[in-house]
C-alpha positions as CSV (number, residue, x, y, z in Angstrom):
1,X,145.4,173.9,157.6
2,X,148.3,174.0,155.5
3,X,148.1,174.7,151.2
4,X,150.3,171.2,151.2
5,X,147.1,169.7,152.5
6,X,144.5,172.0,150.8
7,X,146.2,172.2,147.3
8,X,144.7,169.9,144.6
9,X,147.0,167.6,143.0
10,X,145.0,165.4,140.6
11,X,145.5,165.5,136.9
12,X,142.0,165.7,135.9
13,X,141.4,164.8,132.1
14,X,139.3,167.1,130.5
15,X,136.8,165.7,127.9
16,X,134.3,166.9,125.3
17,X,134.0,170.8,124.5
18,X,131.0,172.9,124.0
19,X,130.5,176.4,122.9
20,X,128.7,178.5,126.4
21,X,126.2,180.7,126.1
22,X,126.5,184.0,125.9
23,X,127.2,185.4,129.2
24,X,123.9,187.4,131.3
25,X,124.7,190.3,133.9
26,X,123.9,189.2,137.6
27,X,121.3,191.6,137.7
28,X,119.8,189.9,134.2
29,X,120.1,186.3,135.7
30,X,118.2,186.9,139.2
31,X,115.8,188.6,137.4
32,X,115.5,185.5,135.4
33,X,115.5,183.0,137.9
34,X,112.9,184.9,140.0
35,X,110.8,184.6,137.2
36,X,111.5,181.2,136.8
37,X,110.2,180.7,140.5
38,X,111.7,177.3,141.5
39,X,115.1,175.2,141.8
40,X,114.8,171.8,141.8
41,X,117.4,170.1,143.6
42,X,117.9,166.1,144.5
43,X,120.3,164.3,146.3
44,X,121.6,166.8,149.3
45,X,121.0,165.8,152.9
46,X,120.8,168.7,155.0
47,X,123.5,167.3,157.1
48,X,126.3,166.7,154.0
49,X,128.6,169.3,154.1
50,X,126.5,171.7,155.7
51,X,123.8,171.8,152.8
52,X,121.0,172.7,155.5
53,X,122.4,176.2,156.1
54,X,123.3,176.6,152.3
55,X,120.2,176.2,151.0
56,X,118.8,178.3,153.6
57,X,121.1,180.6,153.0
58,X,119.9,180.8,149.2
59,X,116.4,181.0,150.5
60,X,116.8,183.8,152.5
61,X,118.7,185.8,149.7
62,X,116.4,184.8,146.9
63,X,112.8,184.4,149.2
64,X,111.2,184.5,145.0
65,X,112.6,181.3,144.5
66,X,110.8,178.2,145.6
67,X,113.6,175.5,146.4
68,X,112.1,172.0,145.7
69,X,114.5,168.8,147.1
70,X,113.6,165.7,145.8
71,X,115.5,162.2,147.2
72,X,117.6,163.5,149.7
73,X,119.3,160.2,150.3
74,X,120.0,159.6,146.4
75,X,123.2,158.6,145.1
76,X,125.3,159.8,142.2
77,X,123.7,157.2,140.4
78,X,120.4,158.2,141.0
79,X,121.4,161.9,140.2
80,X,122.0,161.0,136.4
81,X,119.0,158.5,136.4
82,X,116.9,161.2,137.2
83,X,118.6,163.1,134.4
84,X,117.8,160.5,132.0
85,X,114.6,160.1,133.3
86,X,112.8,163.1,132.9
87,X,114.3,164.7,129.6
88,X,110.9,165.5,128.4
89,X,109.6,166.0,131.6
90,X,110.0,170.5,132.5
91,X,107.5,169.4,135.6
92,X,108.7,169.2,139.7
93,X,110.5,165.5,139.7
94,X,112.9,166.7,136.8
95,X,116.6,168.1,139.1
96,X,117.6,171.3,137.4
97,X,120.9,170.7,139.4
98,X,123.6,167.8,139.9
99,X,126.0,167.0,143.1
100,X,127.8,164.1,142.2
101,X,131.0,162.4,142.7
102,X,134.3,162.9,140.4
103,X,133.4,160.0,138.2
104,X,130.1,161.0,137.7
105,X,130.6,164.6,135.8
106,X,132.6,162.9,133.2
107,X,130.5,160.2,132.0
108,X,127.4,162.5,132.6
109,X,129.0,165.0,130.1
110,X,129.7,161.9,127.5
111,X,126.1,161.5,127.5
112,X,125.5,165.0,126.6
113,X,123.0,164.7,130.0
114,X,125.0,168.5,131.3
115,X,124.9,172.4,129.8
116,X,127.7,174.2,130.3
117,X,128.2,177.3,132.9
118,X,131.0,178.9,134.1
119,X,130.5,180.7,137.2
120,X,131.5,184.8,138.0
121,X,134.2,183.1,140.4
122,X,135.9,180.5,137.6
123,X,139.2,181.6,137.2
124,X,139.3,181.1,141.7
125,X,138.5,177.3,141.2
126,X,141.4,175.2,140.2
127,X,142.1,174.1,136.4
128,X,142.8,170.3,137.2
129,X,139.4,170.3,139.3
130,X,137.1,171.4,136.6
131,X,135.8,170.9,133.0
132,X,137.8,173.5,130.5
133,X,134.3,174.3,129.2
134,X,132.2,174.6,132.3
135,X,130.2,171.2,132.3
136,X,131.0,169.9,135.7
137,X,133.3,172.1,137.9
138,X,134.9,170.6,141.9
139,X,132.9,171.7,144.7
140,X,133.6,170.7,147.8
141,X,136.7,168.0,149.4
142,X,137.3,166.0,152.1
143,X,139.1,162.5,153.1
144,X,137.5,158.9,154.0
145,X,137.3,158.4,158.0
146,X,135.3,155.8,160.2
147,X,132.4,157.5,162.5
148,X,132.5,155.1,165.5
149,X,130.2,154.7,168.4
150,X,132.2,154.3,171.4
151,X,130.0,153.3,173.8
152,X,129.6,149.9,172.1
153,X,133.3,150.3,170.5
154,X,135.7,151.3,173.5
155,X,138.4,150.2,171.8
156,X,137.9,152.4,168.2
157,X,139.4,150.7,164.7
158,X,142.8,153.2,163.5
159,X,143.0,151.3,160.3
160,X,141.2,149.1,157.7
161,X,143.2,146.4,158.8
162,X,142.2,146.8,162.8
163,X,138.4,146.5,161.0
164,X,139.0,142.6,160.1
165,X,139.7,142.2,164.2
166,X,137.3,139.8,166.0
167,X,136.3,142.3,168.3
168,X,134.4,144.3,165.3
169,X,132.2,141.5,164.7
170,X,128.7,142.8,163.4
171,X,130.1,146.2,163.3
172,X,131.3,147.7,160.3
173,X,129.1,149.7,157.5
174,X,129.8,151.6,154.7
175,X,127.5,154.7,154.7
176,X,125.8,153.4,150.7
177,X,125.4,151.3,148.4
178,X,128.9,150.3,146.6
179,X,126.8,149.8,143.6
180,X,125.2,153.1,143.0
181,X,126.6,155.4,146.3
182,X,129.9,157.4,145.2
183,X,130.8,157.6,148.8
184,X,130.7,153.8,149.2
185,X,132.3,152.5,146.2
186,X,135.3,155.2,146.8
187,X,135.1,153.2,150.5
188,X,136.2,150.5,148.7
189,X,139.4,152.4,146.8
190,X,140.5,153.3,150.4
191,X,140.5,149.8,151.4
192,X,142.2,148.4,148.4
193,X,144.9,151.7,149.1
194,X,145.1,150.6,152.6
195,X,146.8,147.3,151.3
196,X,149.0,148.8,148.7
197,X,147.0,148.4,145.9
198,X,147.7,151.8,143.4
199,X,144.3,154.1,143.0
200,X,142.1,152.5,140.2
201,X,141.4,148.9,139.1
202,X,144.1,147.3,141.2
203,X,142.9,149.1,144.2
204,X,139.1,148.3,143.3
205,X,140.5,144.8,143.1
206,X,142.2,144.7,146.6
207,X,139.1,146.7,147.9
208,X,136.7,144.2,146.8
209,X,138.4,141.1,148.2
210,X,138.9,142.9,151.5
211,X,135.0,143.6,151.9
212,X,135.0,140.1,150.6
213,X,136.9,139.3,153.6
214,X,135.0,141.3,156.5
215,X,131.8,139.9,155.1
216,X,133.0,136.6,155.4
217,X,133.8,137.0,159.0
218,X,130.7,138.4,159.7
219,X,132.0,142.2,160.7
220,X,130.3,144.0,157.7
221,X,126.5,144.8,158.0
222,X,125.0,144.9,154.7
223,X,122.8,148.1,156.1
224,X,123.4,151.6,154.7
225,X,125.6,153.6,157.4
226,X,123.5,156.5,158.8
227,X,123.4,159.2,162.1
228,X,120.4,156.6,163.0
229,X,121.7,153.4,162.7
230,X,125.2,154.3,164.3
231,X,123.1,155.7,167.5
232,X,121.0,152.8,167.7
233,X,124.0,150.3,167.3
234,X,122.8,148.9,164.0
235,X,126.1,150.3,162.4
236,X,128.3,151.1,165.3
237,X,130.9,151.7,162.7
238,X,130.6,153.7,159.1
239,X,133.2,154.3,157.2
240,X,131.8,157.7,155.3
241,X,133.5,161.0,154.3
242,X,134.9,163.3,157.4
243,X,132.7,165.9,156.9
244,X,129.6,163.4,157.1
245,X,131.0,161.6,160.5
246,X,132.0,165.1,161.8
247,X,128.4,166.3,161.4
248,X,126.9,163.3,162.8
249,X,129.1,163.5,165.8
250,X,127.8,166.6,166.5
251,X,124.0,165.8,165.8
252,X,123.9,163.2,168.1
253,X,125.9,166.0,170.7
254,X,127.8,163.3,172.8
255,X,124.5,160.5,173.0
256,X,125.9,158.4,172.1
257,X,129.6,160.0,172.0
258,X,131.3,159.4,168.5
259,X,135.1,159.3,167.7
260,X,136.1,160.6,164.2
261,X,139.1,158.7,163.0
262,X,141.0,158.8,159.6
263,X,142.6,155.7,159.0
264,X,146.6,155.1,159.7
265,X,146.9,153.6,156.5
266,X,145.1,155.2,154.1
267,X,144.0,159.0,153.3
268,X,141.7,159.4,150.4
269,X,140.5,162.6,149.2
270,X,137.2,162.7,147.6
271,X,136.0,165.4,144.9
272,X,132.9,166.2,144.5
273,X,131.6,168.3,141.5
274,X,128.4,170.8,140.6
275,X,126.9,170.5,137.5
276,X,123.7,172.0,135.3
277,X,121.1,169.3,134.2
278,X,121.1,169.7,130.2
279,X,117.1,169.0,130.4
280,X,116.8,171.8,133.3
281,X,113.4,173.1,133.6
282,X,114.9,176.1,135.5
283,X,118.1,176.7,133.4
284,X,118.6,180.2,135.3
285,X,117.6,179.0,138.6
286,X,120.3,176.4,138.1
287,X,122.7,179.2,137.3
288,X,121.7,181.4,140.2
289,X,122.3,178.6,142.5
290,X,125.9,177.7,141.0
291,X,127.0,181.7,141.8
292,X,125.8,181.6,145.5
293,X,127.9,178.1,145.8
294,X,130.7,179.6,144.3
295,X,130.7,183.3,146.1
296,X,132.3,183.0,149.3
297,X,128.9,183.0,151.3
298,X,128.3,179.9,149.9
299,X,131.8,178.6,150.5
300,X,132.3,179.4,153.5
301,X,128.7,177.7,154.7
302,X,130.5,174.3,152.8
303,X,133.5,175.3,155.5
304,X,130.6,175.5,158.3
305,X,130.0,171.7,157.5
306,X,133.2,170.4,157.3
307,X,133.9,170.2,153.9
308,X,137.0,171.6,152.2
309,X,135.6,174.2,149.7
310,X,137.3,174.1,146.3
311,X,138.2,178.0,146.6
312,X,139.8,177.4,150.0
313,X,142.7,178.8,149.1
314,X,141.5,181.9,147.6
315,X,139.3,182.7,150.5
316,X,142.7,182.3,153.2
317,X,144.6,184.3,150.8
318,X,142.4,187.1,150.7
319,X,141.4,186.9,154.9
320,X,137.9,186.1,154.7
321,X,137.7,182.8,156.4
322,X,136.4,183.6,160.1
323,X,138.8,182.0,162.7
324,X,135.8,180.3,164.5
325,X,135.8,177.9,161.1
326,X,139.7,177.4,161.0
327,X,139.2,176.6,164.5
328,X,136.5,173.8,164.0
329,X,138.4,172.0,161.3
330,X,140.2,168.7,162.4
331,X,144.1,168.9,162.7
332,X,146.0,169.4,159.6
333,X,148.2,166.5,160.7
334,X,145.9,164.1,159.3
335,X,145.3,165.4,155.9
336,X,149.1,166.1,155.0
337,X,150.0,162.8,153.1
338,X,146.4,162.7,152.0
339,X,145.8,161.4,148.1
340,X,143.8,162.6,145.3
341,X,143.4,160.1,142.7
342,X,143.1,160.6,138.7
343,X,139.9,161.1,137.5
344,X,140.9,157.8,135.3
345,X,141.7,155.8,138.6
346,X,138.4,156.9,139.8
347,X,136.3,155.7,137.1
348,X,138.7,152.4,136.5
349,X,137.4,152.0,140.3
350,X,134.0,152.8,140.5
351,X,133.5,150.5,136.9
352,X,135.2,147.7,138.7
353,X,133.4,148.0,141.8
354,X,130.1,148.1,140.5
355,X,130.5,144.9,138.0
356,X,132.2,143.6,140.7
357,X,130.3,143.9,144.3
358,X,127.8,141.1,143.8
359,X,129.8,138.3,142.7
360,X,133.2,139.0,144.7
361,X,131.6,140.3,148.5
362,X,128.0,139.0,147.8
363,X,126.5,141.2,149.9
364,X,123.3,143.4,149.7
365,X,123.7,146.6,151.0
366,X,120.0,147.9,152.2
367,X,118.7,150.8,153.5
């Protein structure tokens, strides 16, 4: 893995400012937290970027905390509904704690929905990849790939282009809903990429008439990409975030056996970024949790699942990454020329996707 590949190189605006609070000792916020008693959390699969082992991993450190995970399978989307949903609400269905993608911690902090935090390990995570004032902070990386089946696809897809081939009719899913699912809508970026398009509207643009495209040949399945569905040929092919099609290939441990492929002719990186619900019943809870993320127990468990941690290259440089990890990663080959969009090109794209899904592609995407 080289720091060419690992080194952030967005230009991240940074938007609204708010004074923190003033800062507790760790021993003052565990304390805290414990009394506290719970963490609500919503929208992490236990298979996304290794999430099953970090939260067990908080569990076991903080057995006083009760970890309560609403909605696994939410989107972004959902993440700030939920938000906005249960402001007056301190009871079990209100998330004390956000996981959503790039766009999201922007627009959540416009709507005053996020309290600021900034973490004992701040000054490790890259400027351009978080909030000057601590609302929403990167977590976690990795690139767009296709998770294929390859006992029904023998011959795998190596581009978006190959996916408009006759041989993938009934084939191809995105693993969410373009209209809600971060994942899926920045699916559609890498497509518009793949044709030239630049990163933002033109590239939502492009994106959209491609799906527009495979629909209309009958190649895309309007069904939500999943471990399940791939297995059971629903979605032989989903086009979903390395880390997820890496830990799905090894779920289903070789039945059915699944090829990880990042396309030829586009490599899309994908920020992800923490934040601390502004309604959060469990304000310390929620800060507890963002430490562990952020020390290097919880970074390296990210590493476990295949995700890029944001303080990657602080761990490396101070030789505490285990080999076994760097060993399990994919090649660094196919994440040199890889691209990390604006924050504006990724909120000109999501906007244009979202308006846009129904009326250009016109097709459903279920669960």
């Amino acid at each position: 893995m080289t720091k060419k590949m690992l080194g952030l190189t967005t230009s991240l605006a940074m938007l609204m400012t708010a004074p923190l609070a003033s800062a507790q000792s760790m021993a003052e916020l565990e304390a805290a937290a414990k009394a506290e008693g719970m963490l609500t959390t919503i929208a992490l699969p236990h298979s996304w970027c290794g999430y099953g082992d970090v939260i067990a991993g908080f569990k076991a450190k903080y057995p006083e905390i009760t970890v309560n995970e609403l909605n696994p399978d939410a989107g972004s989307a959902d993440e700030i509904e939920a938000v906005k949903a249960n402001m007056n609400n301190k009871g079990p269905q209100a998330p004390d704690v956000l996981d959503i993608g790039l766009s999201f911690g922007p627009a959540a902090q416009a709507e005053n929905l996020l309290q600021p935090y900034k973490v004992s390990t701040w000054d490790t995570i890259p400027d351009d990849a978080k909030d000057a004032d601590g609302h929403w902070y990167g977590d976690y990386y990795g690139v767009m790939s296709f998770a294929v089946n390859t006992d029904l696809v023998p011959n795998p897809p190596t581009s978006f282009a190959d996916l408009l081939k006759p041989e993938y009719v009934g084939q191809v899913a995105l693993a969410g809903d373009p209209r809600a699912s971060n994942q899926a809508i920045l699916g559609v970026l890498a497509a518009g990429m793949a044709r030239g398009a630049e990163p933002g509207a033109a590239a939502a643009e492009a994106g959209l008439a491609f799906f527009k495209e495979l629909n209309d040949a009958g190649n895309f399945v309007p069904v939500i990409g999943k471990a399940g569905t791939l297995a059971q040929g629903t979605t032989p092919i989903v086009i979903q975030w390395d880390y997820n099609a890496l830990a799905t290939r090894d779920s289903l441990g070789g039945n059915p056996p699944v090829e990880v492929i990042v396309p030829s002719d586009v490599t899309l990186a994908g920020v992800y970024v923490q934040a601390i619900s502004a309604y959060a019943p469990q304000p310390n809870a929620a800060k507890l949790w963002m430490e562990y993320l952020y020390s290097d127990e919880g970074q390296l468990g990210w590493l476990a699942g295949y995700c890029h941690p944001i303080r990657f290259n602080d761990l490396v440089a101070r030789g505490v990454v285990p080999q076994e990890l760097m060993d399990a990663l994919p090649p660094a080959e196919a994440y040199e020329r890889a691209v990390f969009p604006t924050i504006d090109a990724v909120n000109a794209n999501a906007d244009a996707v979202k308006a846009g899904w129904d009326s250009v592609v016109g097709a459903n995407v279920v669960e």
